[in-house]
Chimera marker file (.cmm) of the C-alpha trace (Angstrom):
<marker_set name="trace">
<marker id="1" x="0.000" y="0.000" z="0.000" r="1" g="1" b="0" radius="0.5"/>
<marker id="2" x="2.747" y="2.215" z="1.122" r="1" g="1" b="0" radius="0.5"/>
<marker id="3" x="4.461" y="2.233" z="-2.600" r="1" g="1" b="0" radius="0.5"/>
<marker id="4" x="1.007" y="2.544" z="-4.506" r="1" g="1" b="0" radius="0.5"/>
<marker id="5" x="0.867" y="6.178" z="-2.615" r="1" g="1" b="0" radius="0.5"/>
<marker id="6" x="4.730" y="6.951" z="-3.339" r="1" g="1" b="0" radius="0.5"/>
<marker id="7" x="4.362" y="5.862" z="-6.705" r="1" g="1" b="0" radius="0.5"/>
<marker id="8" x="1.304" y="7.952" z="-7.055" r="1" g="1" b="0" radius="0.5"/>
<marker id="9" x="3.038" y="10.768" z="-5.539" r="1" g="1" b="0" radius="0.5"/>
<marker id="10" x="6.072" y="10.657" z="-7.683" r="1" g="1" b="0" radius="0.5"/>
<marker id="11" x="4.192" y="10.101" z="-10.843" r="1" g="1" b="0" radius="0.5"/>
<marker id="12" x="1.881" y="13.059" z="-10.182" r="1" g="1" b="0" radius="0.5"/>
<marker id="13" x="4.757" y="15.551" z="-9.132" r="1" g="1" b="0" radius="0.5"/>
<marker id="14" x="6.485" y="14.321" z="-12.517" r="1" g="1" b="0" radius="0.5"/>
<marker id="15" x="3.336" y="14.620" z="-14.456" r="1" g="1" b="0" radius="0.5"/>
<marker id="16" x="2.675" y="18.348" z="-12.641" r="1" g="1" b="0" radius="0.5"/>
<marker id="17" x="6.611" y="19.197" z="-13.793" r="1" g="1" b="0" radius="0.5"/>
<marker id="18" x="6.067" y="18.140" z="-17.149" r="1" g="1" b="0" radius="0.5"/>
<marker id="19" x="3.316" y="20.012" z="-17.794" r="1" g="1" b="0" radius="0.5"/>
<marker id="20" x="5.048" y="22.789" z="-15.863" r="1" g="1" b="0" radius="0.5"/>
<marker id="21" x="7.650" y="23.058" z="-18.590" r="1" g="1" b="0" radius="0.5"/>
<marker id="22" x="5.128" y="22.749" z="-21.788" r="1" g="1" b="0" radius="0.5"/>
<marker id="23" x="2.877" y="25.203" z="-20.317" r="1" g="1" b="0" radius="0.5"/>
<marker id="24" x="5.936" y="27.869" z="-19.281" r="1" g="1" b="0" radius="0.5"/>
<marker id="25" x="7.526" y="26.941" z="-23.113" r="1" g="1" b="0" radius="0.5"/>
<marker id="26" x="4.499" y="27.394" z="-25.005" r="1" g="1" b="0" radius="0.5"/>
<marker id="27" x="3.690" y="30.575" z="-22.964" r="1" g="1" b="0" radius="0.5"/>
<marker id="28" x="7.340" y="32.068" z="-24.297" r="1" g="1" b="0" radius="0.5"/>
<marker id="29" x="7.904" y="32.201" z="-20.053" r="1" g="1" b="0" radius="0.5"/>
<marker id="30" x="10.026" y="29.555" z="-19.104" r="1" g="1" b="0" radius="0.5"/>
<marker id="31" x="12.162" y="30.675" z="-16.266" r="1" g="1" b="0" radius="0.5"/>
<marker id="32" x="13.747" y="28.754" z="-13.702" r="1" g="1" b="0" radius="0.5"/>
<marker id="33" x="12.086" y="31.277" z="-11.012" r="1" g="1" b="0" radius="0.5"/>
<marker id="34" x="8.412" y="30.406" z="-12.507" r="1" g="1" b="0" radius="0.5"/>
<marker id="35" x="8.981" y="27.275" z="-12.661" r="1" g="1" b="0" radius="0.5"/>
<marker id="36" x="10.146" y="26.400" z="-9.030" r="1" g="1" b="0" radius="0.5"/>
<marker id="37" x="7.282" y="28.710" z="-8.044" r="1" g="1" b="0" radius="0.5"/>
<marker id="38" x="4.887" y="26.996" z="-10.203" r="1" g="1" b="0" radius="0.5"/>
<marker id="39" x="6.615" y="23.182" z="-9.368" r="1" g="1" b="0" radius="0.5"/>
<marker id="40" x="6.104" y="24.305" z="-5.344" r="1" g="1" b="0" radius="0.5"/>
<marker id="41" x="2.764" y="24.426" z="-5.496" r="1" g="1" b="0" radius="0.5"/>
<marker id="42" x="2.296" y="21.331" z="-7.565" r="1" g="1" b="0" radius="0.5"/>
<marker id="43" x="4.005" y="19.717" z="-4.825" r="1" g="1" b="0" radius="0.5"/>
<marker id="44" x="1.681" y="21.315" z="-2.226" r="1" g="1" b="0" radius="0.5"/>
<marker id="45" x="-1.117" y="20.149" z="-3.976" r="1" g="1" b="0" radius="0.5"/>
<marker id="46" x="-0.015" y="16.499" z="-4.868" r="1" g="1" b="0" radius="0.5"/>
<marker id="47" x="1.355" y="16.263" z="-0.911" r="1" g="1" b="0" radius="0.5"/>
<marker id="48" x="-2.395" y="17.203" z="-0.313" r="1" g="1" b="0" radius="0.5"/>
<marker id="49" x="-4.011" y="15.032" z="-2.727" r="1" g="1" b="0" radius="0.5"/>
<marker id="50" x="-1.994" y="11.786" z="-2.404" r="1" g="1" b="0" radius="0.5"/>
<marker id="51" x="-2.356" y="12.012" z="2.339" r="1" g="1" b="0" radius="0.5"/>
<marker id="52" x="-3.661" y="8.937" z="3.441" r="1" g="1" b="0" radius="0.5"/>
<marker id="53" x="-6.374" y="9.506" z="6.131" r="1" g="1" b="0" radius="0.5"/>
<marker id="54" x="-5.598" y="8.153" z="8.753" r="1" g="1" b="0" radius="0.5"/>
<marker id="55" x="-1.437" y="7.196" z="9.741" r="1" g="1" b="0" radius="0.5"/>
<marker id="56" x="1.507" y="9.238" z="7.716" r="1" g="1" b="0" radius="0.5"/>
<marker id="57" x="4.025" y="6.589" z="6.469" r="1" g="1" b="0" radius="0.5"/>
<marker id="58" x="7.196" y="7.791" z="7.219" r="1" g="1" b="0" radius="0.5"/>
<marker id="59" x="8.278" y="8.769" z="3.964" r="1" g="1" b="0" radius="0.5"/>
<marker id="60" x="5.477" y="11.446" z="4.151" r="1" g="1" b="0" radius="0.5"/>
<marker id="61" x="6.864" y="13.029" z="7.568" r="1" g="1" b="0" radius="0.5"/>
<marker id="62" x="10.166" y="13.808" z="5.562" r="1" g="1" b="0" radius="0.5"/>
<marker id="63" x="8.548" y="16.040" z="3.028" r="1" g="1" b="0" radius="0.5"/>
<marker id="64" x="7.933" y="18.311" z="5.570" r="1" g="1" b="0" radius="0.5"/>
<marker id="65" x="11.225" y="19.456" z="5.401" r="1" g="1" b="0" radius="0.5"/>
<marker id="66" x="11.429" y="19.668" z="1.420" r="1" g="1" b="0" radius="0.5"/>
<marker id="67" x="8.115" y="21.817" z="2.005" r="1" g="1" b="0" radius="0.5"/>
<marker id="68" x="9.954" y="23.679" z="4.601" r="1" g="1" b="0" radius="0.5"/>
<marker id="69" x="12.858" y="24.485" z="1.926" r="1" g="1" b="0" radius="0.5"/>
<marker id="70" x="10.730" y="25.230" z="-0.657" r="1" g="1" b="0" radius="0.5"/>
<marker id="71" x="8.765" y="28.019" z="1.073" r="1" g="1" b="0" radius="0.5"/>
<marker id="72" x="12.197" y="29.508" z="2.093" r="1" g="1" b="0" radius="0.5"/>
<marker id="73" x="13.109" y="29.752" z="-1.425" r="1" g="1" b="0" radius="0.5"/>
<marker id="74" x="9.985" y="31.126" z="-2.698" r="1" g="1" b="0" radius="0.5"/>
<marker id="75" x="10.012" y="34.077" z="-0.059" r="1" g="1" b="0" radius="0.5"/>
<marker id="76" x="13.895" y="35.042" z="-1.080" r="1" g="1" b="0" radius="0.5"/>
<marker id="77" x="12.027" y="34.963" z="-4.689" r="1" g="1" b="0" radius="0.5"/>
<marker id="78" x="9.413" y="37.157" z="-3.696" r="1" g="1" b="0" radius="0.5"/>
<marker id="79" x="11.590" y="39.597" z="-1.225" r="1" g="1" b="0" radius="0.5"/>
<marker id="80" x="14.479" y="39.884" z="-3.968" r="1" g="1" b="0" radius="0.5"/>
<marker id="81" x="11.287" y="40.660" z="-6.486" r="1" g="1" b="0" radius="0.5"/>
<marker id="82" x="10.221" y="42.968" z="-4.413" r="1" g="1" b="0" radius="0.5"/>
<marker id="83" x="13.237" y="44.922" z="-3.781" r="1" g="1" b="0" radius="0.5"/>
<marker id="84" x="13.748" y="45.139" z="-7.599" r="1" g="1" b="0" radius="0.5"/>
<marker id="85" x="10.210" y="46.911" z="-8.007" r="1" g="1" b="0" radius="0.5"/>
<marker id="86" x="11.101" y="48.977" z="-5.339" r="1" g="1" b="0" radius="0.5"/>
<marker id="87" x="14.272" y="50.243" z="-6.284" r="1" g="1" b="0" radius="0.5"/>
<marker id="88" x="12.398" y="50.617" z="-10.025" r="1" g="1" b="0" radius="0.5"/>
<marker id="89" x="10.358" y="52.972" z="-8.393" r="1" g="1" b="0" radius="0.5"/>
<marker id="90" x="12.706" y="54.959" z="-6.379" r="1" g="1" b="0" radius="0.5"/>
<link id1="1" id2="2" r="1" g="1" b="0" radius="0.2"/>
<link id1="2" id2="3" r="1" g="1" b="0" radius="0.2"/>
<link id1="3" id2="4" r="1" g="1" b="0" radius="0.2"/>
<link id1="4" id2="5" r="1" g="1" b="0" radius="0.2"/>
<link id1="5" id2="6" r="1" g="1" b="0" radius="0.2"/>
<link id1="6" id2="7" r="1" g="1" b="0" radius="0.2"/>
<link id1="7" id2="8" r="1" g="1" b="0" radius="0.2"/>
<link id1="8" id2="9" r="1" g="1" b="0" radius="0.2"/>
<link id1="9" id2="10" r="1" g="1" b="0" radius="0.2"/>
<link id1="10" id2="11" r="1" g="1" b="0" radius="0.2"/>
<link id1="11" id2="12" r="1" g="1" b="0" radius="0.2"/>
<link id1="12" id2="13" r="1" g="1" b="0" radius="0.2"/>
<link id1="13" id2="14" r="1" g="1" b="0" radius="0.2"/>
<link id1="14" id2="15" r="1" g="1" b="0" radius="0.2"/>
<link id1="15" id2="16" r="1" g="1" b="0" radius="0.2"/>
<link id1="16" id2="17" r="1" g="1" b="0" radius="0.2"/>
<link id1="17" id2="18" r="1" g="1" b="0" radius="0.2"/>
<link id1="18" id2="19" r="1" g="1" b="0" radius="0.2"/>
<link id1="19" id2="20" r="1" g="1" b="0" radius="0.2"/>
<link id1="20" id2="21" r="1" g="1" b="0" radius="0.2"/>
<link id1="21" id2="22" r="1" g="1" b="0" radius="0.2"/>
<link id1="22" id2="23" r="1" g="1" b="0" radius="0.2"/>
<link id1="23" id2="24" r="1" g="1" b="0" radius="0.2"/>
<link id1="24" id2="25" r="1" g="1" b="0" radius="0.2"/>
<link id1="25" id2="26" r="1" g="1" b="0" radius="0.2"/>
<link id1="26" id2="27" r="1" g="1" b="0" radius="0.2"/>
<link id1="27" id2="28" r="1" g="1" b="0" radius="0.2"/>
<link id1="28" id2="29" r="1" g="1" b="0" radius="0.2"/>
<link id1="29" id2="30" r="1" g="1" b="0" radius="0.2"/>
<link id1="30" id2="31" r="1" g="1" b="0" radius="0.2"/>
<link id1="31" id2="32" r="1" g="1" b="0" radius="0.2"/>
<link id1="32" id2="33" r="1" g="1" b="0" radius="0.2"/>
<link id1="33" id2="34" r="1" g="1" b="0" radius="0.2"/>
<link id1="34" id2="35" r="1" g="1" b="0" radius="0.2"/>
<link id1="35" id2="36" r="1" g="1" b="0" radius="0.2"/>
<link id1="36" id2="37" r="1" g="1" b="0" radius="0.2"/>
<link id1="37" id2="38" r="1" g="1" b="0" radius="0.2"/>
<link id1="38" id2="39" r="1" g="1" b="0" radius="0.2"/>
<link id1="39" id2="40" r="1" g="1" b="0" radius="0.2"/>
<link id1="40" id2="41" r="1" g="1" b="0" radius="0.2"/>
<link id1="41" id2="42" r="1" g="1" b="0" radius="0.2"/>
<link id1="42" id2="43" r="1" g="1" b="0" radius="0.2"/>
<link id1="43" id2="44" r="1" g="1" b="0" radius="0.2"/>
<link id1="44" id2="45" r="1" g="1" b="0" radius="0.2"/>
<link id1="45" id2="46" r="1" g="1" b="0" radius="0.2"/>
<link id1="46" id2="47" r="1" g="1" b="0" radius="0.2"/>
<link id1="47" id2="48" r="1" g="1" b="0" radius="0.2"/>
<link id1="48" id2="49" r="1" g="1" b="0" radius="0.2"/>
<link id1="49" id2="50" r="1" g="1" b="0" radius="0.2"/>
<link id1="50" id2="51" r="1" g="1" b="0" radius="0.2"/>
<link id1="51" id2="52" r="1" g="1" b="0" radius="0.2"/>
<link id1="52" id2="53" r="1" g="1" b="0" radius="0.2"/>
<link id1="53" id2="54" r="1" g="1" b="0" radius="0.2"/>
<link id1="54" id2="55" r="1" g="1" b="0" radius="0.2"/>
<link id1="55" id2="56" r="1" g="1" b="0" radius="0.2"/>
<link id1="56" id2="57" r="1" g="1" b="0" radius="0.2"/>
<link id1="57" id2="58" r="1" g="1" b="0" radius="0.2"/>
<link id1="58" id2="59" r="1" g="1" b="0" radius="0.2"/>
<link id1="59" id2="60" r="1" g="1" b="0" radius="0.2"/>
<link id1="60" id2="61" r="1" g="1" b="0" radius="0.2"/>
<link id1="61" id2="62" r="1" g="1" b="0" radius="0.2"/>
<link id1="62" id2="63" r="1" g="1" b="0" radius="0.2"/>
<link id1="63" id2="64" r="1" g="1" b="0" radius="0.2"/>
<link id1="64" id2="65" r="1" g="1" b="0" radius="0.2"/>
<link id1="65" id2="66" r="1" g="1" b="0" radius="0.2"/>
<link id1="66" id2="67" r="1" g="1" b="0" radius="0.2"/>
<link id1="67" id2="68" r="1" g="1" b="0" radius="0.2"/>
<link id1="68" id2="69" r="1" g="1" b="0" radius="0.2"/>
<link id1="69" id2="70" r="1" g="1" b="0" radius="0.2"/>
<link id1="70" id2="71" r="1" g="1" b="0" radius="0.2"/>
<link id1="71" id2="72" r="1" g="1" b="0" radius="0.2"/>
<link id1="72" id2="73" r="1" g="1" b="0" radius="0.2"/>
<link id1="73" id2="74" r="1" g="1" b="0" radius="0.2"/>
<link id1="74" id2="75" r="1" g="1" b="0" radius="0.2"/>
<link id1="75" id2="76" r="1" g="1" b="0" radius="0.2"/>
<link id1="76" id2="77" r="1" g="1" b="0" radius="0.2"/>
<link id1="77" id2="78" r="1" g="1" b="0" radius="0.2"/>
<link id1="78" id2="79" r="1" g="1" b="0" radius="0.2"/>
<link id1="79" id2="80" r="1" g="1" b="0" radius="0.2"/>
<link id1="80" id2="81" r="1" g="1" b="0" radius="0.2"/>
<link id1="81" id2="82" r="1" g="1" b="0" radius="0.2"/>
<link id1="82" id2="83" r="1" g="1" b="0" radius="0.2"/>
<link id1="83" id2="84" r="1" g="1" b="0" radius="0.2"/>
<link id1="84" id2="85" r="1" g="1" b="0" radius="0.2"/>
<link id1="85" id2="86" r="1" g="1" b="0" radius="0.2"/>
<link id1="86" id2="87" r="1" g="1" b="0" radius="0.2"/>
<link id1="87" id2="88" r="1" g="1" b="0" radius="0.2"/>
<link id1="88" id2="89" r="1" g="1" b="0" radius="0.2"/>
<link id1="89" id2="90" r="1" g="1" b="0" radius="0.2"/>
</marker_set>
């Protein structure tokens, strides 16, 4: 049961990065910044979708710590974006 779910998981965070990069590519938009911020919330949502209800395998208590990393990253994208439409401004 336990590798059904990780195999799930995996295959839907590939599946959400693959589309990530044909979306961002057709779009002409294809950054790494937009895509890590578009590939952490994929992984939010798969984490979500793929919980079993009632005991969290192991596994599943580590990607705390990937979600942990990821939301670090994404505010040092969003501070140093801010900071560059801030000193546009000024």
């Amino acid at each position: 049961m336990a590798t059904r779910r990780r195999r799930q998981f995996l295959s839907g965070q590939i599946a959400w990065m693959m589309a990530t990069i044909i979306m961002l590519a057709t779009l002409e938009a294809l950054s790494l910044e937009l895509f890590f911020v578009v590939s952490l919330i994929g992984f939010l949502i798969v984490t979500e979708l793929t919980a079993p209800l009632n005991v969290a395998p192991r596994w599943r208590k580590r990607l705390r710590v990937i979600i942990a990393l990821g939301l670090l990253v994404f505010a040092y994208i969003v501070a140093r974006r801010i900071t560059e439409i801030l000193s546009g401004v000024l």
